[in-house]
C-alpha positions in Angstrom: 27.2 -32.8 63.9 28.8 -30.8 61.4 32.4 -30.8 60.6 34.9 -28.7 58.8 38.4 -29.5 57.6 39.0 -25.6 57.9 36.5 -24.1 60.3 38.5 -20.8 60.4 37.6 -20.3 57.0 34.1 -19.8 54.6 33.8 -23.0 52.4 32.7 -21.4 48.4 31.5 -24.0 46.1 30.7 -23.0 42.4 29.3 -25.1 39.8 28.0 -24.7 36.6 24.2 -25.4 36.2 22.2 -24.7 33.3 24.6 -22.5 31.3 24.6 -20.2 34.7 27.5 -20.7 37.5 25.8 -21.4 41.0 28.0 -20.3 44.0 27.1 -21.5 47.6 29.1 -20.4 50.6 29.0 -21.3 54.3 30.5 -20.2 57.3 30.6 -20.6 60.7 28.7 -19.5 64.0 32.3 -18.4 65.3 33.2 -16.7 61.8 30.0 -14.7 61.9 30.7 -13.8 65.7 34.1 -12.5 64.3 32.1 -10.6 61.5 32.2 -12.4 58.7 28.7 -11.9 56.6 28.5 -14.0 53.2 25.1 -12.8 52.3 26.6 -8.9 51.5 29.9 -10.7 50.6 28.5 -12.8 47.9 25.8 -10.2 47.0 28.7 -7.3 46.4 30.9 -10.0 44.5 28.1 -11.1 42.4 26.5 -7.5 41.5 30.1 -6.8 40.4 30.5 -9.3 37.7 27.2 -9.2 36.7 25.2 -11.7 38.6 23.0 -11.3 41.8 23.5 -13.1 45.6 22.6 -12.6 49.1 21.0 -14.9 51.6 22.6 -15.1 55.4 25.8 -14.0 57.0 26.4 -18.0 58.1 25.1 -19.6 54.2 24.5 -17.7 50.9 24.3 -18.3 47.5 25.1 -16.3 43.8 24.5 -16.5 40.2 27.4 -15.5 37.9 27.9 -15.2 34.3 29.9 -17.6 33.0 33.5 -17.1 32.7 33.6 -14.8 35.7 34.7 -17.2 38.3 37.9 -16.0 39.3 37.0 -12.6 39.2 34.0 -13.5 41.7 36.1 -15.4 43.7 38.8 -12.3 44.1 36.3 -10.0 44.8 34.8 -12.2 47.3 38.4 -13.1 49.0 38.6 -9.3 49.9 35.8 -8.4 51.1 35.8 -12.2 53.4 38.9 -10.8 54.2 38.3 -6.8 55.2 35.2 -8.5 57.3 37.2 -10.5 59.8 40.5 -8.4 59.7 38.0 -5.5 61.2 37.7 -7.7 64.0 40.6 -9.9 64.5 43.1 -6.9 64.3 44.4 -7.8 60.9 45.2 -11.4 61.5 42.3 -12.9 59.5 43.9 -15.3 56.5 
């Protein structure tokens, strides 16, 4: 069994491999059901600063450009964000 210390939230992990930052995301079932979808969150984010993502609304992965972290990160916040506020009535964190 899986466990989360923060199940209402998406878990991002990014590390640097090979000159290239490697992001992976994962949700779950319950966050999806309240419309979270990581694969165009992380797929938006990275296109924006230059990198490429996608994979599936409970796990997904990116490829940023060095140095773009935190603006990744913030893009990917909001658009987390505008996903479950559609469905929670704006009280998604």
């Amino acid at each position: 069994m899986v466990r989360y210390l923060h199940p209402e939230l998406p878990f991002i992990c990014v590390n640097e491999s090979e000159g290239v930052l490697k992001v992976s995301a994962r949700g779950t079932r319950e966050l999806v059901s309240k419309g979270l979808d990581l694969a165009f969150a992380l797929r938006e984010a990275a296109g924006a600063v230059g990198g490429n993502g996608g994979g599936h609304s409970v796990a997904s992965g990116a490829s940023i450009p060095m140095g773009s972290t935190e603006e990744f990160l913030s893009i990917a916040d909001r658009i987390i964000g505008e996903q479950l506020r559609k469905n929670t009535g704006g009280k998604a964190k």
